[in-house]
ROZAFI-734169 format. One record per atom (N, C-alpha, C): residue in three letters; atom name; x, y, z. Coordinates in steps of 0.02 Angstrom, whole numbers, plus 50000, padded with zeros to 5 digits. Layout:
ROZAFI-734169
ALA  CA  X  Y  Z
...
END
This chain:
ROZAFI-734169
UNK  N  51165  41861  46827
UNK  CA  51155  41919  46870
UNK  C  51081  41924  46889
UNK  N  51076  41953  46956
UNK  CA  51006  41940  46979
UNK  C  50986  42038  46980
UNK  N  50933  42047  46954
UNK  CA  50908  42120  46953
UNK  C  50889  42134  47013
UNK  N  50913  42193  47061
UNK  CA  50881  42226  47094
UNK  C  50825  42237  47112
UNK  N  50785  42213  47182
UNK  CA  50696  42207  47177
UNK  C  50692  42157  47184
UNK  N  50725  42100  47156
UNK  CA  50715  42057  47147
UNK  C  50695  41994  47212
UNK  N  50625  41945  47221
UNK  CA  50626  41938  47263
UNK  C  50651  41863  47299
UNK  N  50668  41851  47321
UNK  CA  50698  41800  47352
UNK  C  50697  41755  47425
UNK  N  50704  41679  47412
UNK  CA  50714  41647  47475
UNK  C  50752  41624  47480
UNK  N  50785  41639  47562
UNK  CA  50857  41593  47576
UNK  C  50843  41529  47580
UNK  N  50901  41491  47559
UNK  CA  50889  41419  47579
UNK  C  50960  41410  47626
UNK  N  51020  41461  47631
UNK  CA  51078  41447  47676
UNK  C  51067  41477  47723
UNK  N  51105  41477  47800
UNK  CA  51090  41511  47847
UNK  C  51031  41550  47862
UNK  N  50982  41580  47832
UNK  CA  50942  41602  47870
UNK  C  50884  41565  47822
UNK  N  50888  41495  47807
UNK  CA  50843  41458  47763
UNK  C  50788  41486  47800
UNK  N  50728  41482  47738
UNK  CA  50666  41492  47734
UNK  C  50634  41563  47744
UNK  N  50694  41620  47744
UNK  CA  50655  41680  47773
UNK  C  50673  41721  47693
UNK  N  50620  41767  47676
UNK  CA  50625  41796  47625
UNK  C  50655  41871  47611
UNK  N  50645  41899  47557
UNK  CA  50676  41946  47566
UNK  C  50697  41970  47495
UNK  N  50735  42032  47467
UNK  CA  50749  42068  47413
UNK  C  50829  42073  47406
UNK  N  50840  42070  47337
UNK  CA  50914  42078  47304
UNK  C  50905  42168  47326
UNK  N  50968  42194  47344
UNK  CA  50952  42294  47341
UNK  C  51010  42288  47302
UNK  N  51069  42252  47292
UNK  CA  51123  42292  47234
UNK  C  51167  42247  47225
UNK  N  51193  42226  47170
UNK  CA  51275  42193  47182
UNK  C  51308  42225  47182
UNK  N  51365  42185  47209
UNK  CA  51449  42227  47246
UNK  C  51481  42226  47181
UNK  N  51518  42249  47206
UNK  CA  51589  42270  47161
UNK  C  51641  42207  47165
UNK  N  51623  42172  47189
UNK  CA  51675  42095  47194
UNK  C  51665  42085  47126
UNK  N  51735  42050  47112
UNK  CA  51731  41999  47049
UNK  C  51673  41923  47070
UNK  N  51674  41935  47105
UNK  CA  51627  41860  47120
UNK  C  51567  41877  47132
UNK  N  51519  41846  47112
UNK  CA  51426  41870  47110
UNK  C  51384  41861  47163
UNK  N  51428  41913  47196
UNK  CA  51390  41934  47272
UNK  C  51336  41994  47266
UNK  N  51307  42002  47337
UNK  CA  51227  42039  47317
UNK  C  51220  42066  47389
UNK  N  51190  42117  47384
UNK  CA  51177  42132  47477
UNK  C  51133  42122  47466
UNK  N  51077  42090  47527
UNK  CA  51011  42076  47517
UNK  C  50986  42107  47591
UNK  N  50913  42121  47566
UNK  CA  50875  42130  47632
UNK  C  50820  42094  47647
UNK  N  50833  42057  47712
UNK  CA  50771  42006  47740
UNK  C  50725  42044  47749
UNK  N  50659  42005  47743
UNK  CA  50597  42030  47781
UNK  C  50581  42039  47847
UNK  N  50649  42015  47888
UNK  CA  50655  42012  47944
UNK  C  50689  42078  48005
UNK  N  50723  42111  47932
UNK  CA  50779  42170  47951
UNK  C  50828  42163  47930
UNK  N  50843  42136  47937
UNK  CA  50943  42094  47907
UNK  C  50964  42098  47837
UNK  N  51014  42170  47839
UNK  CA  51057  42168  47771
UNK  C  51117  42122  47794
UNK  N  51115  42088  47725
UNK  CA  51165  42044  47729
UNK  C  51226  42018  47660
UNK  N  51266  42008  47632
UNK  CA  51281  41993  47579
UNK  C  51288  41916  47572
UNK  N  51261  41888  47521
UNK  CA  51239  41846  47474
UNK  C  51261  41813  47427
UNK  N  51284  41749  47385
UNK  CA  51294  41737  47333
UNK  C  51245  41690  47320
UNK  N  51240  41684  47235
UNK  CA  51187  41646  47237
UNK  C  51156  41590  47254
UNK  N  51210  41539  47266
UNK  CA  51201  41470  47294
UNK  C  51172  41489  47360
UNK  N  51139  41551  47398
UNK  CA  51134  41544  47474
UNK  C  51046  41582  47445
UNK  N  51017  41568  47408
UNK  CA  50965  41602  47390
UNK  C  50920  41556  47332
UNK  N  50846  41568  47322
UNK  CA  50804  41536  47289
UNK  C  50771  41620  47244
UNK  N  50774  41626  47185
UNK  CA  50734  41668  47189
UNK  C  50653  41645  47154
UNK  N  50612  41679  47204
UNK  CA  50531  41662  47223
UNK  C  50508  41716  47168
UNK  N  50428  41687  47170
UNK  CA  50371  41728  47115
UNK  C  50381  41803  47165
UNK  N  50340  41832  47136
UNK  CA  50330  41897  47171
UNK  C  50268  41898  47197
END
């Protein structure tokens, strides 16, 4: 499980742009809405993410 805040880089579809974990879902599967630095909430699993220093 990835903590909330937490900061992160995509490496799937929107590779290389960064951005924050804000919550996991309620799925049985370890999904995450995330928000780019760009604007873009989006949901997430972890294989589509790097998480970076702060």
């Amino acid at each position: 499980m990835v903590e909330s805040g937490t900061r992160i880089e995509m490496t799937k579809g929107y590779k290389g742009v960064r951005g924050a974990i804000q919550e996991e879902t309620d799925s049985s599967f370890p999904l995450y809405v995330v928000k780019l630095d760009n604007g873009i909430h989006m949901v997430a699993g972890p294989t589509a993410f790097e998480v970076v220093d702060q």
